[in-house]
N, C-alpha and C positions, 0 to 999 in steps of 0.2 A: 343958106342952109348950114355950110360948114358955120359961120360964127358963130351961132345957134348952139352945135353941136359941142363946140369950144366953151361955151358960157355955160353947158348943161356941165361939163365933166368938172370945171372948176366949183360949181356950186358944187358938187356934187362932192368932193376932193372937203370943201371947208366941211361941210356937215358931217363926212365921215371922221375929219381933223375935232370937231366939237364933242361929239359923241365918244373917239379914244382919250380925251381929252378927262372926260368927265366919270368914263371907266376909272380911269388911272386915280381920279379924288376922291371915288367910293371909298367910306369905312369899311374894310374887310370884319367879316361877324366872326366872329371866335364861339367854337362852339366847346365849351365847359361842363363837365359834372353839375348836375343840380344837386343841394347840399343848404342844409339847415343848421344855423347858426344856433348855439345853446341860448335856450330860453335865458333871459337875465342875464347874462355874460356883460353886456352893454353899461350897466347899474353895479357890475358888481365888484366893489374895489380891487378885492384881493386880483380877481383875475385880470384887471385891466391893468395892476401894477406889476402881476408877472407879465402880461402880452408888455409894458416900457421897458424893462427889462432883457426881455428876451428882444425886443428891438435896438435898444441901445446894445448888447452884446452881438448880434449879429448881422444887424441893418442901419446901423446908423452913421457907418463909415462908407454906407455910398448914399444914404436918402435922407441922413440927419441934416440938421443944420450946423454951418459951421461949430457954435460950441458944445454941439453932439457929438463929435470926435468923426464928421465927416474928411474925408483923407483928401489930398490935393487929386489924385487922380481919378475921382471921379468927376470931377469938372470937364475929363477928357473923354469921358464916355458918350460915344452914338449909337445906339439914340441915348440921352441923359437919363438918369436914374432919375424915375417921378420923384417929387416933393410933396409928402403926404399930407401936408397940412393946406394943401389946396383942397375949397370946400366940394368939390366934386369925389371927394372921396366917403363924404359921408353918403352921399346917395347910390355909392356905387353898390352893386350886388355883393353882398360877402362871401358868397357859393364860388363868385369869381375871383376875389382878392385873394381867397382860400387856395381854390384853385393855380394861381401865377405865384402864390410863395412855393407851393407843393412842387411846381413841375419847373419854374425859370425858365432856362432857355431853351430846354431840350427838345421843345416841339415847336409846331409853326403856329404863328406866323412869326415868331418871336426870333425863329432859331437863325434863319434869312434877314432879316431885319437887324441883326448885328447887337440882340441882345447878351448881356453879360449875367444876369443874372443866374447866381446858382438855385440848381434844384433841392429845397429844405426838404423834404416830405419823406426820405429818406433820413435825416439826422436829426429830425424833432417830431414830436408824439402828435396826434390829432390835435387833443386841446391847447398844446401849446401854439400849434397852427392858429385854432380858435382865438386863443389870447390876443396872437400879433393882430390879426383881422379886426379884434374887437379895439385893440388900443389903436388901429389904425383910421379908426373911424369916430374915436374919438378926439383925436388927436387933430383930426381935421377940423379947420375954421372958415 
């Protein structure tokens, strides 16, 4: 009976081991402003050439590519600064790319997570928020 009891508690011991386990590997959901992208922004030169612009002047010395004028220390940043031109940017929501330029590190889960990121939304206008958004998702391949 005791060995019984001894085999119950170890199973028992792994399952609960499996189960914090896979807690811990959940995507935490980030809950964002929902927000609508300006019609045609996407198509529209002018504004996709201010959003490189305003990227190369403010973002491209942590998320450019080297001959973006990316800076040596952001190679040292944890967690690293995305690389926009991974194609999973195109599919992302822009209500939320919107959203993480506006606010950076200031909130969670970002702010625990040992992001660097400064908060824009404060030092640049709606559309030019819109802009980067938009040149960021075309920018992606």
């Amino acid at each position: 009976m005791r060995e019984r009891t001894i085999k119950q508690r170890i199973l028992l011991f792994f399952v609960l081991l499996i189960v914090f386990a896979l807690c811990g590997c959940a995507e935490e959901i980030v809950d964002y402003p929902a927000r609508t992208m300006p019609d045609g922004i996407l198509k529209d030169k002018i504004q996709l050439k201010s959003g490189e612009s305003l990227f190369m002047d403010k973002c491209a010395s942590c998320h450019g590519k080297p001959g973006e004028g990316r800076s040596d220390r952001a190679a040292f940043f944890e967690p690293p600064a995305p690389d926009f031109t991974d194609a999973h940017y195109q599919r992302m929501d822009p209500a939320y790319l919107y959203w993480r330029i506006e606010v950076g590190k200031s909130i969670e889960p970002f702010r625990t997570q040992g992001s660097v990121m400064p908060a824009w939304g404060m030092h640049l206008t709606e559309q030019q928020l819109w802009q980067i958004v938009a040149y960021l998702q075309v920018r992606a391949h």
